[in-house]
Backbone as CSV, one residue per row, in Angstrom:
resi,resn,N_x,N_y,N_z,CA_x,CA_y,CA_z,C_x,C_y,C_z
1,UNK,145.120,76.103,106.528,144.451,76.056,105.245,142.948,75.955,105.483
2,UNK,142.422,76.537,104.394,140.746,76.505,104.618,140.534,75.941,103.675
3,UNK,139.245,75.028,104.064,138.388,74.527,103.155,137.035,75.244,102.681
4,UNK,137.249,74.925,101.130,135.254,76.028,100.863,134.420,75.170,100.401
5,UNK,133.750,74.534,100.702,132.317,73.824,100.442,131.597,74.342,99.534
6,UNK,131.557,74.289,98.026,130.520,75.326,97.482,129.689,73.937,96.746
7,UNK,128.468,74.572,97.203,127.347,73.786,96.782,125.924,74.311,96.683
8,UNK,125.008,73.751,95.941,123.946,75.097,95.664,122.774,74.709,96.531
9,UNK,122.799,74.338,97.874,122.410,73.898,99.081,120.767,75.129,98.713
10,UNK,119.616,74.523,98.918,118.788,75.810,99.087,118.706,76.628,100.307
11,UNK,118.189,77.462,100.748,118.305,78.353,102.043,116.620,78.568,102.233
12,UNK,116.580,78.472,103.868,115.281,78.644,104.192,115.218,79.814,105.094
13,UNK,114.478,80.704,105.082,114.528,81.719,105.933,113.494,81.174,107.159
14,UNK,114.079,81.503,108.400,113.020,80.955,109.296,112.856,82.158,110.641
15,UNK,111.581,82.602,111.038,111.586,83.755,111.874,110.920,83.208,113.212
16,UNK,111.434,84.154,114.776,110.677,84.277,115.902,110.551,85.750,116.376
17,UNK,109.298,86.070,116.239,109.446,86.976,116.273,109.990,88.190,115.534
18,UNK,110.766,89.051,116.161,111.509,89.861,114.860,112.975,89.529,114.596
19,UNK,113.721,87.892,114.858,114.520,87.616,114.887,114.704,86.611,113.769
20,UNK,115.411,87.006,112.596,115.146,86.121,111.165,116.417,85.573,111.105
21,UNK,116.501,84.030,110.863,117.986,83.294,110.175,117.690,82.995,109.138
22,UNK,118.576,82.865,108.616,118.866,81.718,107.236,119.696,80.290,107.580
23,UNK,118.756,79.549,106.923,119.557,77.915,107.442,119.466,77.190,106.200
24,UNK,120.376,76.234,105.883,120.621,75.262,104.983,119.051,74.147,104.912
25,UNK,118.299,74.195,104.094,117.100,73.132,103.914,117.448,71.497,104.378
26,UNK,118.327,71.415,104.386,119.048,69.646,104.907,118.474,69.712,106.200
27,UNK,119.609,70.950,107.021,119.800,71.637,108.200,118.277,71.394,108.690
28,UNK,117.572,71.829,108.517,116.297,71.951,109.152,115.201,70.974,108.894
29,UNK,115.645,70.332,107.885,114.855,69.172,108.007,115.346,68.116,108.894
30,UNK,116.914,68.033,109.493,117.133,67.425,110.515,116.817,67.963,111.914
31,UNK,117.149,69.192,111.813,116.371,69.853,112.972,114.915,70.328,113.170
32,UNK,114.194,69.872,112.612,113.259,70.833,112.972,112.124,70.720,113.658
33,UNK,112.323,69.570,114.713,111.991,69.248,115.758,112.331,70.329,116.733
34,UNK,113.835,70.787,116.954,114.478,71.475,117.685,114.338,73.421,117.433
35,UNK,114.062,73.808,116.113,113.442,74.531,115.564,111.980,74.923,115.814
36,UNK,111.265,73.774,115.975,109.621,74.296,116.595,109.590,74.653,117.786
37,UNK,110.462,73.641,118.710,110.604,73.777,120.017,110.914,75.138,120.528
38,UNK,111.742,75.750,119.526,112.161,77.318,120.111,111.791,78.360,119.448
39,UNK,110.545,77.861,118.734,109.812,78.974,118.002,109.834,78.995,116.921
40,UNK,110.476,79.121,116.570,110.687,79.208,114.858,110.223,78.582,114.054
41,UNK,109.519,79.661,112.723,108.892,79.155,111.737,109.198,79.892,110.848
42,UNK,108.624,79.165,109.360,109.162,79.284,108.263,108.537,80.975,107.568
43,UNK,109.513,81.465,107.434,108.725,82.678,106.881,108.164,82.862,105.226
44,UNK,107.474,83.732,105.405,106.598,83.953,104.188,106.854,85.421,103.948
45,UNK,107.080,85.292,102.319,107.310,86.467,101.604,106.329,87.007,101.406
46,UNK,105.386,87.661,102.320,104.318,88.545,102.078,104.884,89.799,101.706
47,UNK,104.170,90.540,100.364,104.425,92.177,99.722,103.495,92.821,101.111
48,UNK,102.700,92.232,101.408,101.696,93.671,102.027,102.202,93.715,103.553
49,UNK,102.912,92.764,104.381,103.252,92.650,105.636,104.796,93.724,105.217
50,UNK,105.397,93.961,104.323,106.371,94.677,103.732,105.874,96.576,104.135
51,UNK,104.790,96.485,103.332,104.157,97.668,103.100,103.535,98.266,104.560
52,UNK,103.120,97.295,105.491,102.780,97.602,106.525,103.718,98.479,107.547
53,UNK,105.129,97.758,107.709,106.084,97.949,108.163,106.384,99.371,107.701
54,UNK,106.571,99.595,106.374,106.803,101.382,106.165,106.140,101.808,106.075
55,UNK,104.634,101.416,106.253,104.016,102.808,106.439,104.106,103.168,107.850
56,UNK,103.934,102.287,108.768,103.941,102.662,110.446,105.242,103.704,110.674
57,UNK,106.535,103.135,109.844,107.433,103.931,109.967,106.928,105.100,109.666
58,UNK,107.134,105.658,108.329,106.766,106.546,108.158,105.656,107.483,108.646
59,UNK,104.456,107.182,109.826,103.647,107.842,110.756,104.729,108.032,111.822
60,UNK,105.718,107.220,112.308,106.243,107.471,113.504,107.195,108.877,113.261
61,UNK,107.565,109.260,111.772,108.798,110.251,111.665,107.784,111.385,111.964
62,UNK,106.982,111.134,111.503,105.838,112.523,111.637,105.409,112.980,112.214
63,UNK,105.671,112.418,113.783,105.436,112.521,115.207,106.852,113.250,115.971
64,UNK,107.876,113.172,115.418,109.005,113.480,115.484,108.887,115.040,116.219
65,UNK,109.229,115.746,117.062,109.480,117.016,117.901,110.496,117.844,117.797
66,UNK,110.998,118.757,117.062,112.650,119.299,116.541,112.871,119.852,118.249
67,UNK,113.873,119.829,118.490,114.794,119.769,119.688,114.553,121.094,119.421
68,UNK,114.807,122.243,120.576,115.206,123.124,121.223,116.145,123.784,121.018
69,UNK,116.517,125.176,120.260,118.397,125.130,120.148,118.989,126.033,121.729
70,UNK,120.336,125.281,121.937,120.381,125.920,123.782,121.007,127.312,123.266
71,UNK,120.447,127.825,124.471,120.690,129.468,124.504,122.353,129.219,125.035
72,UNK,122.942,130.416,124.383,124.445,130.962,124.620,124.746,131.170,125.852
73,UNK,125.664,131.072,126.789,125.796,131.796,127.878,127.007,132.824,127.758
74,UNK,126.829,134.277,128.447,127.990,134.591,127.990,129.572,134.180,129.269
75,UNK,130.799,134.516,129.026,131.307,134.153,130.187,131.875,135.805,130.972
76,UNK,131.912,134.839,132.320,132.195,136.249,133.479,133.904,136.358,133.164
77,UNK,134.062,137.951,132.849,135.184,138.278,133.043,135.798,138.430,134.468
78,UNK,137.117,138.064,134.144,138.357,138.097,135.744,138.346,139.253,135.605
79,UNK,138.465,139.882,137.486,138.662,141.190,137.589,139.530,140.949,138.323
């Protein structure tokens, strides 16, 4: 049998790098000693760090090179 815990717990998003969790606000206020220690900090909903991200994308597709199509070979007939 399972148990479900539902409770309206808030959620903190916390990032290192390009590696993002979500953790329970309790959660990290008990940890977050252990949390600084390994990097992690609290992220911020920036719109323009958003916008940054697709535009770079979008320069990288544009750099993009269409492949080559391979030539046919024909095959040797048995004599």
């Amino acid at each position: 049998m399972v148990k479900l815990i539902l409770s309206n717990e808030k959620k903190i998003t916390l990032t290192r790098g390009n590696k993002t969790i979500t953790r329970s606000e309790i959660d990290y206020e008990t940890n977050k000693a252990m949390y600084d220690f390994r990097g992690f900090k609290q992220a911020k909903d920036d719109v323009k760090d958003n916008t940054k991200e697709v535009d770079q994308t979008f320069e990288n597709e544009a750099k993009v090179i269409p492949l080559k199509k391979k030539r046919k070979t024909k095959k040797k007939k048995d004599e």
